[in-house]
N, CA, C and O atoms as a GROMACS GRO file, in nm:
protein
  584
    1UNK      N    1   0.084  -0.119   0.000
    1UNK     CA    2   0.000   0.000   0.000
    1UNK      C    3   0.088   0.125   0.000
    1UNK      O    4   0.194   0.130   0.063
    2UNK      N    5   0.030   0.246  -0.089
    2UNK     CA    6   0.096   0.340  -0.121
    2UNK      C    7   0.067   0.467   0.021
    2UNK      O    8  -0.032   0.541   0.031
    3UNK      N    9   0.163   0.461   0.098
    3UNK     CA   10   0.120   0.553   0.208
    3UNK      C   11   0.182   0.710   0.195
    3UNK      O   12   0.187   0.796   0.283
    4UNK      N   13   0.230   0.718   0.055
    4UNK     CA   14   0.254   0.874   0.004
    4UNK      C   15   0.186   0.866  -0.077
    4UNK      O   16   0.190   0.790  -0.173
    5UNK      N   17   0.064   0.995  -0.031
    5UNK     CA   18  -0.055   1.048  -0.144
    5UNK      C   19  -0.029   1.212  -0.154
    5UNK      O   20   0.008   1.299  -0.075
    6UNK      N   21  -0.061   1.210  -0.269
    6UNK     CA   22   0.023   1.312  -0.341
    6UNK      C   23  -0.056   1.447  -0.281
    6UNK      O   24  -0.019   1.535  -0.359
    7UNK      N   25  -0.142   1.507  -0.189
    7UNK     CA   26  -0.137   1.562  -0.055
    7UNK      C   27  -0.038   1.577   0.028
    7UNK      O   28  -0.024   1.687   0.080
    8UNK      N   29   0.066   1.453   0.064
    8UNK     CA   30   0.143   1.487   0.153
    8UNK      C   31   0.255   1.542   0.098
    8UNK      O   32   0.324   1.609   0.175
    9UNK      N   33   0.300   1.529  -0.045
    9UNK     CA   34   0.414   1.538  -0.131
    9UNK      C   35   0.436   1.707  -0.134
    9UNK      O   36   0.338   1.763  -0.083
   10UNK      N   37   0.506   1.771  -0.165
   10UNK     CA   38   0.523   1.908  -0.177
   10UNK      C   39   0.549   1.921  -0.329
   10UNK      O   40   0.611   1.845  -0.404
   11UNK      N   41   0.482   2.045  -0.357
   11UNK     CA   42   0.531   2.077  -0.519
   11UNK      C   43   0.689   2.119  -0.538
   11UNK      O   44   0.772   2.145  -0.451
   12UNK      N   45   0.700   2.115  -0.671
   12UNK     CA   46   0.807   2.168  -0.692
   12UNK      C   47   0.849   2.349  -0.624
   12UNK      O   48   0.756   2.428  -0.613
   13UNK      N   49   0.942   2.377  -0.598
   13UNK     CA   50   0.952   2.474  -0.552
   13UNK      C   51   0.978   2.599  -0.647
   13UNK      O   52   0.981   2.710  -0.594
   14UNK      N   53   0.993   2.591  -0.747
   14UNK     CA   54   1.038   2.678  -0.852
   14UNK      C   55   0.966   2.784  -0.949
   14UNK      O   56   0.888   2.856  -0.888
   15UNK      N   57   0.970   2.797  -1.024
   15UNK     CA   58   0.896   2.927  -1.108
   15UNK      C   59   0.924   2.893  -1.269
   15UNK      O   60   1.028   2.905  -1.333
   16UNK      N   61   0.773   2.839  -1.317
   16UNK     CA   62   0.812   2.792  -1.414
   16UNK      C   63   0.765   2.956  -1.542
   16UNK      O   64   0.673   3.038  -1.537
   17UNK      N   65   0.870   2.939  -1.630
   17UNK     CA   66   0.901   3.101  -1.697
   17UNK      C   67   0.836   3.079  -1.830
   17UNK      O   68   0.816   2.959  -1.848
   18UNK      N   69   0.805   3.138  -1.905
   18UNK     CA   70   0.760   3.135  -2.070
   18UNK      C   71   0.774   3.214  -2.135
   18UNK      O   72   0.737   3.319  -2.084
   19UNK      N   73   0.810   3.224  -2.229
   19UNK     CA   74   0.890   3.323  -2.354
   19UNK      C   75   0.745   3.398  -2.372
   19UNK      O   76   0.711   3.485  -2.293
   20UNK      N   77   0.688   3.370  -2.448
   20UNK     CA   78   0.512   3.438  -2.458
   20UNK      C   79   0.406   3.383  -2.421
   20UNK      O   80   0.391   3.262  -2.405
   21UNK      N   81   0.311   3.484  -2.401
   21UNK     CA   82   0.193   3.431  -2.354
   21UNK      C   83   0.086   3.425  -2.432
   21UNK      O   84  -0.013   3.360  -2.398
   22UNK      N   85   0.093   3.484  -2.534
   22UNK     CA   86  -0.023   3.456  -2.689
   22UNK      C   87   0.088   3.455  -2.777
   22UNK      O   88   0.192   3.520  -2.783
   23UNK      N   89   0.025   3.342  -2.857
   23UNK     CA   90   0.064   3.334  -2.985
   23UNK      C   91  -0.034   3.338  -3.101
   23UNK      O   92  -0.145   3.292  -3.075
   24UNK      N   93  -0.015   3.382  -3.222
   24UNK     CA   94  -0.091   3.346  -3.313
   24UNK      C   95  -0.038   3.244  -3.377
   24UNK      O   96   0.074   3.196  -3.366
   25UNK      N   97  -0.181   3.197  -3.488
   25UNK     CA   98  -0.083   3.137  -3.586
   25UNK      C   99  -0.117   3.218  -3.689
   25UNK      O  100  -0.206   3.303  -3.697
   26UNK      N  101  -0.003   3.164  -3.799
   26UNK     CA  102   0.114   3.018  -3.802
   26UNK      C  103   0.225   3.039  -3.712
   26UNK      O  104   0.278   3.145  -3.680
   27UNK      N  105   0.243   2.963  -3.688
   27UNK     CA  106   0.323   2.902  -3.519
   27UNK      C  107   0.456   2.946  -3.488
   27UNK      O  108   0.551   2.930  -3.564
   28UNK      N  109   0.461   2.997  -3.388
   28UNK     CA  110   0.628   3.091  -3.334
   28UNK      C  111   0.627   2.991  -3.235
   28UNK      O  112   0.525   2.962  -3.172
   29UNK      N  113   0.765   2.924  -3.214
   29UNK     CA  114   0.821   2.869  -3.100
   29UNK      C  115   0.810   2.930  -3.006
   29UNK      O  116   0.821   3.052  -3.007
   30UNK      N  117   0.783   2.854  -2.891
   30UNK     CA  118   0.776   2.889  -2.771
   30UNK      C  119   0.840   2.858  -2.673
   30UNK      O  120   0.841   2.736  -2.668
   31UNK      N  121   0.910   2.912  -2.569
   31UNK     CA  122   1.028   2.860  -2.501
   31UNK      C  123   0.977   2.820  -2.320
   31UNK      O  124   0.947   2.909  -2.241
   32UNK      N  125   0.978   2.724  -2.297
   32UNK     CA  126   0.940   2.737  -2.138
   32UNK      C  127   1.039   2.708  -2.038
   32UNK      O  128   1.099   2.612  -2.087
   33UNK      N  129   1.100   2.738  -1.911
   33UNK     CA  130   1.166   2.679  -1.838
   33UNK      C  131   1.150   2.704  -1.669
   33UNK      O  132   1.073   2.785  -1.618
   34UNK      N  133   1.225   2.631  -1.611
   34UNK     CA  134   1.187   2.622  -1.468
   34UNK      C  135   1.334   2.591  -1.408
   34UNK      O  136   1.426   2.517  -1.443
   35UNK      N  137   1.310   2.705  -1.273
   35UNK     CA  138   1.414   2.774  -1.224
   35UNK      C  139   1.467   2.674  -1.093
   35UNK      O  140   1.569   2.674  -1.023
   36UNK      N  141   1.362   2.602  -1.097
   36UNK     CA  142   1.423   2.475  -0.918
   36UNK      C  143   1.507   2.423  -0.930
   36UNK      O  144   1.568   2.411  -1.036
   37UNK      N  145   1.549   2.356  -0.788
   37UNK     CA  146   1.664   2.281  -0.772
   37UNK      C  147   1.651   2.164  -0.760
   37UNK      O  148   1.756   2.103  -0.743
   38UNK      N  149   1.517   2.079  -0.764
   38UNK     CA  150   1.477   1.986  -0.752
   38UNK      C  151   1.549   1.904  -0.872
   38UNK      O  152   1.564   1.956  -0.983
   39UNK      N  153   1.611   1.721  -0.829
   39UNK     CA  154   1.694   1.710  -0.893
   39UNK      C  155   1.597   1.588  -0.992
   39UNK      O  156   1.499   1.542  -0.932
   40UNK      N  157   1.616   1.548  -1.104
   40UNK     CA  158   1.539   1.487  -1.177
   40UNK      C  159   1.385   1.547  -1.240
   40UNK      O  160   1.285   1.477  -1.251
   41UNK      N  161   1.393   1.674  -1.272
   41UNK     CA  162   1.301   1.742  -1.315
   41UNK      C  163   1.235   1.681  -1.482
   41UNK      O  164   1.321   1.635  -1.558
   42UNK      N  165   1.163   1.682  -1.507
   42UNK     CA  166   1.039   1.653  -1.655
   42UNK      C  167   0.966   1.739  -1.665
   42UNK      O  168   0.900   1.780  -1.569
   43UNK      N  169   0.962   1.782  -1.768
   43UNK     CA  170   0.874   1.913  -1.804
   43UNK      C  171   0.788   1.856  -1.938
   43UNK      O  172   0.839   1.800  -2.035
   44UNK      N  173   0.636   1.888  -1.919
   44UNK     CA  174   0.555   1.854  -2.087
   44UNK      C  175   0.458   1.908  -2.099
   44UNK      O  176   0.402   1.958  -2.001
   45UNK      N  177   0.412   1.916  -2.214
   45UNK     CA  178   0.310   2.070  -2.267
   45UNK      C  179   0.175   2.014  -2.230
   45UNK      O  180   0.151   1.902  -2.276
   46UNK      N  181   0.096   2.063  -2.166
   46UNK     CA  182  -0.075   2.021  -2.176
   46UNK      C  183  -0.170   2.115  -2.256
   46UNK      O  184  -0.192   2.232  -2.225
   47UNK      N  185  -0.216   2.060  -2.348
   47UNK     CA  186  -0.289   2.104  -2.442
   47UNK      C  187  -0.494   2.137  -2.355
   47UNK      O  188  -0.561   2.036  -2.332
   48UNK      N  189  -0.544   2.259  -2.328
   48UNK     CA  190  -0.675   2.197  -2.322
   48UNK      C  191  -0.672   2.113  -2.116
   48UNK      O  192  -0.763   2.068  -2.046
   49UNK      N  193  -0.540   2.128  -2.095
   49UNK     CA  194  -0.569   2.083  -1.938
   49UNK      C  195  -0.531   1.944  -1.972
   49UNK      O  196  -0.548   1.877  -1.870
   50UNK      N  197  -0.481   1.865  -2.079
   50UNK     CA  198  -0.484   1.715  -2.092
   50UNK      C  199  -0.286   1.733  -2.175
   50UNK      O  200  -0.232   1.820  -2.243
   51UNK      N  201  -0.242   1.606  -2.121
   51UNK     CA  202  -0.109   1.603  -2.192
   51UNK      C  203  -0.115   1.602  -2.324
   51UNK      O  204  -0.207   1.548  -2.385
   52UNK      N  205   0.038   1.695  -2.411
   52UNK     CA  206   0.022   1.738  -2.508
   52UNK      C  207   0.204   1.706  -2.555
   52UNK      O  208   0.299   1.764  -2.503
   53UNK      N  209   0.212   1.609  -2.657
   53UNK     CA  210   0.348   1.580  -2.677
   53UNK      C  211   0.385   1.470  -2.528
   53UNK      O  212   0.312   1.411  -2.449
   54UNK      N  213   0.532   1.480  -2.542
   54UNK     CA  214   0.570   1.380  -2.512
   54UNK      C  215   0.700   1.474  -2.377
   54UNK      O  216   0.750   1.578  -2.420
   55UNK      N  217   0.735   1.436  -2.252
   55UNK     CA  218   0.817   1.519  -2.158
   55UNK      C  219   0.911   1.487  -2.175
   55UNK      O  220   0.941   1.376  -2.219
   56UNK      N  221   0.984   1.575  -2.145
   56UNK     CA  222   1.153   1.620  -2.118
   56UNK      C  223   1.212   1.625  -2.039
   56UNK      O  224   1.183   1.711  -1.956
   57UNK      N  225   1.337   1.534  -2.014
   57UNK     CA  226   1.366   1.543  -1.904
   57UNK      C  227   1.494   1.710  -1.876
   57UNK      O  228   1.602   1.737  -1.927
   58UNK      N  229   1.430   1.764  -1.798
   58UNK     CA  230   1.547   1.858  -1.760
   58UNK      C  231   1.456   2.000  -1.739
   58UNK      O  232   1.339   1.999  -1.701
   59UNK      N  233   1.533   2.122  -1.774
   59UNK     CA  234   1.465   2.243  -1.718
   59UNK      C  235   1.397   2.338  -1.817
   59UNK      O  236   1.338   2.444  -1.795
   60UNK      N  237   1.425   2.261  -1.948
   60UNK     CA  238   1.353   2.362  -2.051
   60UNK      C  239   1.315   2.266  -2.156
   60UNK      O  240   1.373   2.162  -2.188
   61UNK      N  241   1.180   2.331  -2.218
   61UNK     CA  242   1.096   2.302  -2.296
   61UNK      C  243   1.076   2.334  -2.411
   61UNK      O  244   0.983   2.400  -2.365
   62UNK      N  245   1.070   2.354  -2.521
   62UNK     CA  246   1.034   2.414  -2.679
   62UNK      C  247   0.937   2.372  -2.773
   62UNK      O  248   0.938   2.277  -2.851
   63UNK      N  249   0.851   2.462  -2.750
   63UNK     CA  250   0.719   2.373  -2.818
   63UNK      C  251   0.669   2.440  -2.950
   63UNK      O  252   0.612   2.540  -2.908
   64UNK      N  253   0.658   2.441  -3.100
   64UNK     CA  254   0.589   2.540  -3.217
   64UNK      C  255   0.442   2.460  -3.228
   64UNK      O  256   0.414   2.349  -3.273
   65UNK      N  257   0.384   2.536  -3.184
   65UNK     CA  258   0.210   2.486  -3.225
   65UNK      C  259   0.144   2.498  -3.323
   65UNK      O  260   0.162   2.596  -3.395
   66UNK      N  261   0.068   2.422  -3.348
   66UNK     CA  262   0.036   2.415  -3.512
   66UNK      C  263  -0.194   2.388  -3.481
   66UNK      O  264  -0.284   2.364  -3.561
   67UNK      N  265  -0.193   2.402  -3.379
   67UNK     CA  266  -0.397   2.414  -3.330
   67UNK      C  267  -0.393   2.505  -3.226
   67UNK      O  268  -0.305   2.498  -3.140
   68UNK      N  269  -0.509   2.620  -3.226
   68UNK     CA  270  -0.546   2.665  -3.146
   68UNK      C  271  -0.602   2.598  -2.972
   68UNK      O  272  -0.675   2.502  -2.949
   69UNK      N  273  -0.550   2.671  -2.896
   69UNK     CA  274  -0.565   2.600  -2.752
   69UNK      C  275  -0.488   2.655  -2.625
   69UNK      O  276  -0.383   2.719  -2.638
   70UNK      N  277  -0.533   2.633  -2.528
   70UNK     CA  278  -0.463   2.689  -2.436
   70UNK      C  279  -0.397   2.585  -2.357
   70UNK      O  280  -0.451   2.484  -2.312
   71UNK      N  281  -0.256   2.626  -2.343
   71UNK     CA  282  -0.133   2.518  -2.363
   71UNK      C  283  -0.076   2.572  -2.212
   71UNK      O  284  -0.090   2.690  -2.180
   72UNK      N  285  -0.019   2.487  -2.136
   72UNK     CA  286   0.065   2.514  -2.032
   72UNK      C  287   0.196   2.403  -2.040
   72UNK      O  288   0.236   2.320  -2.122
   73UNK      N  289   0.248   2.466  -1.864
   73UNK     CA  290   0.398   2.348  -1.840
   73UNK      C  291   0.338   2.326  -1.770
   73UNK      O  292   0.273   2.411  -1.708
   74UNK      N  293   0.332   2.133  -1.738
   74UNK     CA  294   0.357   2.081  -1.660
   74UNK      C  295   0.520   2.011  -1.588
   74UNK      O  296   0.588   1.947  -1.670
   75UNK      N  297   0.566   2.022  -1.473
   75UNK     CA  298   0.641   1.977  -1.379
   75UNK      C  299   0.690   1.843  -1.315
   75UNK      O  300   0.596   1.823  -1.238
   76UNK      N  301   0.754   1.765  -1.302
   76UNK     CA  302   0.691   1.670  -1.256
   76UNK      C  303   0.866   1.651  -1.209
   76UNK      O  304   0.961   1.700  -1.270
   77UNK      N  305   0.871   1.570  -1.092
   77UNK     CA  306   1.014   1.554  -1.007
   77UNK      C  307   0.985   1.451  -0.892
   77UNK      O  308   0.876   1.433  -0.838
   78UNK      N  309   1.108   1.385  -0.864
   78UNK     CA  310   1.048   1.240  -0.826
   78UNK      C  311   1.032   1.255  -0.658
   78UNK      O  312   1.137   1.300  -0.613
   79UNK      N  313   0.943   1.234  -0.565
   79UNK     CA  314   0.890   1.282  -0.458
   79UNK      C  315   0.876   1.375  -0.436
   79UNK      O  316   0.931   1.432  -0.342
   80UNK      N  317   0.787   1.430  -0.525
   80UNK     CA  318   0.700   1.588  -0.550
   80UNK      C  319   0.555   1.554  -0.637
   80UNK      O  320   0.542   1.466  -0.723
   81UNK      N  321   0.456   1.646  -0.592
   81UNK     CA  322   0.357   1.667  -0.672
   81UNK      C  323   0.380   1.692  -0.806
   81UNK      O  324   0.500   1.702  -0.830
   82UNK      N  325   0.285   1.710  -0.931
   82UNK     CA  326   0.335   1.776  -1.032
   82UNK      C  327   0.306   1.920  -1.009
   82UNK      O  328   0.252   1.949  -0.903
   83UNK      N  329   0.342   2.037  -1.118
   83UNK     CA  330   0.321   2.174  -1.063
   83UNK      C  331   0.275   2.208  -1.204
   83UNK      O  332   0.334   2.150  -1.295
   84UNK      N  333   0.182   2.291  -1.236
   84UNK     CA  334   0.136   2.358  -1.381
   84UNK      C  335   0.155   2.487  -1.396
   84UNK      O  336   0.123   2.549  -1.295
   85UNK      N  337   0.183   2.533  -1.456
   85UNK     CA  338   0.189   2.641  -1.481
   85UNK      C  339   0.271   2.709  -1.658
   85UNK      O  340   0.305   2.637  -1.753
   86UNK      N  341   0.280   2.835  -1.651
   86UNK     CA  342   0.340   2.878  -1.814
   86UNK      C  343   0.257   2.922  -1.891
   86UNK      O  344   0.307   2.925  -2.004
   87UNK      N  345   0.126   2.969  -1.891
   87UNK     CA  346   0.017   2.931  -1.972
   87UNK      C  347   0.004   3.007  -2.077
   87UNK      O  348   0.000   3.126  -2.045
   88UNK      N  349  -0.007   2.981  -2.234
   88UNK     CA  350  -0.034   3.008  -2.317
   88UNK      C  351  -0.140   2.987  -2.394
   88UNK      O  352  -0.189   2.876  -2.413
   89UNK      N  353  -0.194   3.125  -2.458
   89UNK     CA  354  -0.308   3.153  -2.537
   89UNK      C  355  -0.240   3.124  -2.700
   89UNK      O  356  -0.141   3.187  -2.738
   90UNK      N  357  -0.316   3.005  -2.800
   90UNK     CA  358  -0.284   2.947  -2.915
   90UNK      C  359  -0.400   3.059  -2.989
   90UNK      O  360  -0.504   3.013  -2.944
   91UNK      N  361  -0.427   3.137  -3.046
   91UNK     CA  362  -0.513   3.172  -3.155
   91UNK      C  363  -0.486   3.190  -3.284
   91UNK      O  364  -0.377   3.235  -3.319
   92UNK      N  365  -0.611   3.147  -3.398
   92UNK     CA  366  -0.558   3.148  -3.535
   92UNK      C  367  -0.586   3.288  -3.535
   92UNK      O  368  -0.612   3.342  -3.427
   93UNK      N  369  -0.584   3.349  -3.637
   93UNK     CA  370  -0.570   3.519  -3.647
   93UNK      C  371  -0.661   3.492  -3.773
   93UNK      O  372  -0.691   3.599  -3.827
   94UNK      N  373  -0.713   3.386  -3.834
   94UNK     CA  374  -0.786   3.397  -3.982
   94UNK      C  375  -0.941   3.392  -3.894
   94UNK      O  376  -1.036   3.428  -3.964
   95UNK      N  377  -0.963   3.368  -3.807
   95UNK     CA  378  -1.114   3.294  -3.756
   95UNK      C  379  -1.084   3.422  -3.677
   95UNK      O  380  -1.001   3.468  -3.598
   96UNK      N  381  -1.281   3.481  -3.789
   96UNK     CA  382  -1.261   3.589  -3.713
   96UNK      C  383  -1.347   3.600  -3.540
   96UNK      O  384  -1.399   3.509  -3.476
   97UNK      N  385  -1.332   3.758  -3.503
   97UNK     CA  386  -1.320   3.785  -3.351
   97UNK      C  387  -1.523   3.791  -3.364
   97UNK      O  388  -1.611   3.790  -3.451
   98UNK      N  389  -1.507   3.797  -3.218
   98UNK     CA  390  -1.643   3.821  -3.154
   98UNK      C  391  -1.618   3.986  -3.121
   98UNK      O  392  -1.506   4.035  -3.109
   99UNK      N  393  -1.741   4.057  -3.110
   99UNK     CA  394  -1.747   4.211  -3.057
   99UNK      C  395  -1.862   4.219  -2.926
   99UNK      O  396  -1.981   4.187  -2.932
  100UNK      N  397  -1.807   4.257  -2.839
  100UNK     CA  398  -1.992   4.262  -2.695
  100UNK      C  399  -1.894   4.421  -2.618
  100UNK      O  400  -1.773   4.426  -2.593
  101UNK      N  401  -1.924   4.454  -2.612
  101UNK     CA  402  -1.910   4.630  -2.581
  101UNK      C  403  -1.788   4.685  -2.632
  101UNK      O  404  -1.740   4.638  -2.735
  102UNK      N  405  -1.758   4.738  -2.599
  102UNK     CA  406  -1.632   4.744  -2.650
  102UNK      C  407  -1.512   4.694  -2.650
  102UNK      O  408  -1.417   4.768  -2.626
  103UNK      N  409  -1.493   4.550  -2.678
  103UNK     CA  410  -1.412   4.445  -2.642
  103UNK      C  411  -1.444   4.343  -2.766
  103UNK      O  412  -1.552   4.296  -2.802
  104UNK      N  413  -1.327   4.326  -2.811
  104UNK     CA  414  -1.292   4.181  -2.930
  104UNK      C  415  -1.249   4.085  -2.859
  104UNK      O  416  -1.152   4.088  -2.784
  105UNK      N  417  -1.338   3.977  -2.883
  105UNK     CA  418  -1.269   3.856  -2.819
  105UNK      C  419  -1.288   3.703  -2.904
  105UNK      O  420  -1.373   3.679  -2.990
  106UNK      N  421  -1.245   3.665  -2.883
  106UNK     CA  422  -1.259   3.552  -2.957
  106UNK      C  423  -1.332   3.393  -2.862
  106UNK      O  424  -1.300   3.420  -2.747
  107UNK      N  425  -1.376   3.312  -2.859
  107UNK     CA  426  -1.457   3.206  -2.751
  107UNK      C  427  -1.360   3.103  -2.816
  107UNK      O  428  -1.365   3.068  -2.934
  108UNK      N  429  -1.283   3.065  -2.735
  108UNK     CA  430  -1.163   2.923  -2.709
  108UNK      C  431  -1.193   2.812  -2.614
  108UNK      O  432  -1.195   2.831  -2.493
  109UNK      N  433  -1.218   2.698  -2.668
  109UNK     CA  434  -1.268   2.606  -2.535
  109UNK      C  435  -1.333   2.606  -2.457
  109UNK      O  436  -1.404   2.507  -2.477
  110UNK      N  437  -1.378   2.675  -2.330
  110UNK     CA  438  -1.476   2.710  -2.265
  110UNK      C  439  -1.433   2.833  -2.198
  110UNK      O  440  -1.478   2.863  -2.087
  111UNK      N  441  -1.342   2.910  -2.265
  111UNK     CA  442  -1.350   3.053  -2.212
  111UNK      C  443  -1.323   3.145  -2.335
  111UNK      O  444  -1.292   3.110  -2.449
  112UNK      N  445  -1.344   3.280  -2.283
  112UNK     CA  446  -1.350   3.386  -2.385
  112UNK      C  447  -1.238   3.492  -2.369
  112UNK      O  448  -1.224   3.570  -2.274
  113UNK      N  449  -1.158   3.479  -2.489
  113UNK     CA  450  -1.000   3.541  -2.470
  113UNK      C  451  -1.011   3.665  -2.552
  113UNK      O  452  -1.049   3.667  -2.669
  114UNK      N  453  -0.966   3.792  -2.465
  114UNK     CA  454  -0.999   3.902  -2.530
  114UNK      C  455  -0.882   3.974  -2.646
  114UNK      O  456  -0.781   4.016  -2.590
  115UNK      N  457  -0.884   3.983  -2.724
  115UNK     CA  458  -0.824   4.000  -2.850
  115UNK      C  459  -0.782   4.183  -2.867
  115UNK      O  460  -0.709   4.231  -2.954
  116UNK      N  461  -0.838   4.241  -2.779
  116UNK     CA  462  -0.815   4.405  -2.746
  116UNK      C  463  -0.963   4.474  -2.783
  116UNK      O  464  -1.068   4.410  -2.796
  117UNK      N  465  -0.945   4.643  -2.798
  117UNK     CA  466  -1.110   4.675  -2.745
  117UNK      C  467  -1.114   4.697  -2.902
  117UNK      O  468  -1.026   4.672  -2.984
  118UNK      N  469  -1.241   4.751  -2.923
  118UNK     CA  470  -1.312   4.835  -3.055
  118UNK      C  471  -1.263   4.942  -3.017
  118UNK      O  472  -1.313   4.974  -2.909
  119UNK      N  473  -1.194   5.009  -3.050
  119UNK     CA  474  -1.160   5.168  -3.132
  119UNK      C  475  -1.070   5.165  -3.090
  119UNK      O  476  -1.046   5.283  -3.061
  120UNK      N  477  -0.969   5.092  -3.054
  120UNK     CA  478  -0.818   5.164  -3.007
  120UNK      C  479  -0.793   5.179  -2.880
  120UNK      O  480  -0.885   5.148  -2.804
  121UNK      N  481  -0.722   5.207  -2.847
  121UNK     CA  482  -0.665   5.241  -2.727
  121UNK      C  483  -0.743   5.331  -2.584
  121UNK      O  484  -0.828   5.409  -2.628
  122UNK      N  485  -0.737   5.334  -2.484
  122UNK     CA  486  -0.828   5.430  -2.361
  122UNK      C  487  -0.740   5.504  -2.289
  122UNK      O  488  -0.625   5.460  -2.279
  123UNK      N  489  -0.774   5.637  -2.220
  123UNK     CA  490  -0.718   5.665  -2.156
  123UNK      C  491  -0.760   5.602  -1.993
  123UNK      O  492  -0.868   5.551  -1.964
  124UNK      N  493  -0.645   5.620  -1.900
  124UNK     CA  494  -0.676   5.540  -1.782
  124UNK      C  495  -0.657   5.431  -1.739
  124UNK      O  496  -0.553   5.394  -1.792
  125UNK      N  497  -0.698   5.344  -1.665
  125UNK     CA  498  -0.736   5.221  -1.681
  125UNK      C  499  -0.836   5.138  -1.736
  125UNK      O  500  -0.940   5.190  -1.779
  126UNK      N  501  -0.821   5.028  -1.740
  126UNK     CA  502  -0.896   4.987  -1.855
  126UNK      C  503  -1.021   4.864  -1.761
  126UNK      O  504  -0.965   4.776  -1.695
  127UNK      N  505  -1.140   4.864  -1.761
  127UNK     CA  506  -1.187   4.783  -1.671
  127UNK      C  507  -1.235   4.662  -1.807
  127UNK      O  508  -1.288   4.696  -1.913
  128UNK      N  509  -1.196   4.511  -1.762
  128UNK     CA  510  -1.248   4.414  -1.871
  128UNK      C  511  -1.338   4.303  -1.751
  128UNK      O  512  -1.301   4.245  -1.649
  129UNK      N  513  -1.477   4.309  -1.829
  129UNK     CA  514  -1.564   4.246  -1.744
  129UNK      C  515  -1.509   4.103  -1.720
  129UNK      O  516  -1.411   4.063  -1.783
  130UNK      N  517  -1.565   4.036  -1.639
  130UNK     CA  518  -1.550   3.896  -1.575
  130UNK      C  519  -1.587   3.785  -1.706
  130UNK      O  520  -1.555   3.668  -1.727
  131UNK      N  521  -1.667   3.881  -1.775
  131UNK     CA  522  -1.778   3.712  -1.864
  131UNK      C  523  -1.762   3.833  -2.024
  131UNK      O  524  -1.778   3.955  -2.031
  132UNK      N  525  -1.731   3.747  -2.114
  132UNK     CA  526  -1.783   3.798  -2.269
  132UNK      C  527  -1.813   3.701  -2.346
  132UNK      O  528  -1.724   3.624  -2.382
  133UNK      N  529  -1.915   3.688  -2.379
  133UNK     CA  530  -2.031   3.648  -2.516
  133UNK      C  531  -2.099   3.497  -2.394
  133UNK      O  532  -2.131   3.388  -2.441
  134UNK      N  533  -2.105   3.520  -2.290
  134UNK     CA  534  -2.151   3.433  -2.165
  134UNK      C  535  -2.065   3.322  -2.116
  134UNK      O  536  -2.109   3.222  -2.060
  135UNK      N  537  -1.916   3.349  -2.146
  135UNK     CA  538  -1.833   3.254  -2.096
  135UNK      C  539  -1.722   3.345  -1.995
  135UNK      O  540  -1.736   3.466  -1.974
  136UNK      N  541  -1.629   3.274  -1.948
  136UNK     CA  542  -1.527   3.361  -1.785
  136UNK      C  543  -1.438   3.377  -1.961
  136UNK      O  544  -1.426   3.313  -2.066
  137UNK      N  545  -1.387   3.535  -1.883
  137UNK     CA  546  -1.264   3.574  -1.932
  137UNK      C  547  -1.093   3.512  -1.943
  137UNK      O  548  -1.025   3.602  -1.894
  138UNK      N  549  -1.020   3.420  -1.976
  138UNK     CA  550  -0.944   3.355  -1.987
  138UNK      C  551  -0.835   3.438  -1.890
  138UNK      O  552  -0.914   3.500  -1.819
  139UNK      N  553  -0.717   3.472  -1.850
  139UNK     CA  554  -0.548   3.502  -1.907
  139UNK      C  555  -0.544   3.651  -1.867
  139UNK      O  556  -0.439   3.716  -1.873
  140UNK      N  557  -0.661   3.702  -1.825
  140UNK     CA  558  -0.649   3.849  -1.881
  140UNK      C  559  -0.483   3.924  -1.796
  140UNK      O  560  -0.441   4.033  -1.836
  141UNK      N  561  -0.402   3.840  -1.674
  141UNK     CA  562  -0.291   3.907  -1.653
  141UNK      C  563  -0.179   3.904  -1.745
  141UNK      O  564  -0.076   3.971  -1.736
  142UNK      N  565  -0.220   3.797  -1.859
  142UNK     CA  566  -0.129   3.717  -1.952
  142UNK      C  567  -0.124   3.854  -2.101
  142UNK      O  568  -0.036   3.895  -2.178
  143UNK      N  569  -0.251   3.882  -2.080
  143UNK     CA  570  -0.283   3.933  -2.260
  143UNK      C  571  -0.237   4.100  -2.243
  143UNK      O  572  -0.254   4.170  -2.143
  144UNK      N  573  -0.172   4.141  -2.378
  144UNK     CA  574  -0.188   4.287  -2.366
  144UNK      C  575  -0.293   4.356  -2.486
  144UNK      O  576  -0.303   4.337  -2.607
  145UNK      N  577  -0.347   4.421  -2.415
  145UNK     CA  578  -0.448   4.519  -2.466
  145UNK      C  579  -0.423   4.621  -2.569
  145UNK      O  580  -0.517   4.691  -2.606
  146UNK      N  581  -0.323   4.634  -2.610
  146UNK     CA  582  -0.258   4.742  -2.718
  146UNK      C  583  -0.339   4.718  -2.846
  146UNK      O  584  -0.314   4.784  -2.947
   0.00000   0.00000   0.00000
């Protein structure tokens, strides 16, 4: 009987980094890596919240995507939890956007990723609602608004 459940295990301790956080396509490499000291580290892409490709052993990752999706790092180190994180927004740029106030967004999987506003730029700050076209707002610390 397995009396380490992955509750008692501690995550990795580290900070996993990513070159960008949207991409369009057609597909720009993407670079991921992770800063721990944890020794026997694996790193692999999850597509959609589900594994995506095949892991690596060591501290960096390189992934060119070729389907829209929202892609992260997973972690994984031997008496440790796994850890997720890295997260990237996949969008095609030909499929066009959605419009609901003044906000372009596009509906990805089961959330709605905002693509920047109708007319340009605001002065101030910029407030972006919780929900667009009736789904949660994806990433929004990830995306820039320009």
């Amino acid at each position: 009987m397995n009396d380490n459940h992955d509750g008692e295990r501690p995550q990795p301790a580290g900070n996993i980094d990513i070159s960008r956080h949207t991409v369009s396509l057609p597909w720009d490499e993407v670079t991921a890596s992770y800063d721990g000291t944890e020794p026997g580290v694996s790193m692999r892409w999850n597509k959609d919240g589900k594994p995506f490709g095949i892991a690596k052993n060591g501290k960096e990752i390189t992934a060119v995507f070729e389907e829209e999706g929202i892609y992260s790092v997973e972690i994984s180190a031997p008496g440790f939890q796994s850890k997720t994180g890295g997260v990237i927004v996949v969008l095609d740029d030909s499929v066009p956007y959605e419009k609901e106030g003044s906000f372009r967004f596009r509906k990805l999987w089961n959330v709605a990723v905002v693509m920047g506003r109708v007319g340009g730029k605001s002065e101030g700050n910029l407030v972006i609602p919780g929900t667009l076209g009736g789904l949660p707002v994806a990433g929004m610390e990830n995306l820039n608004y320009d």
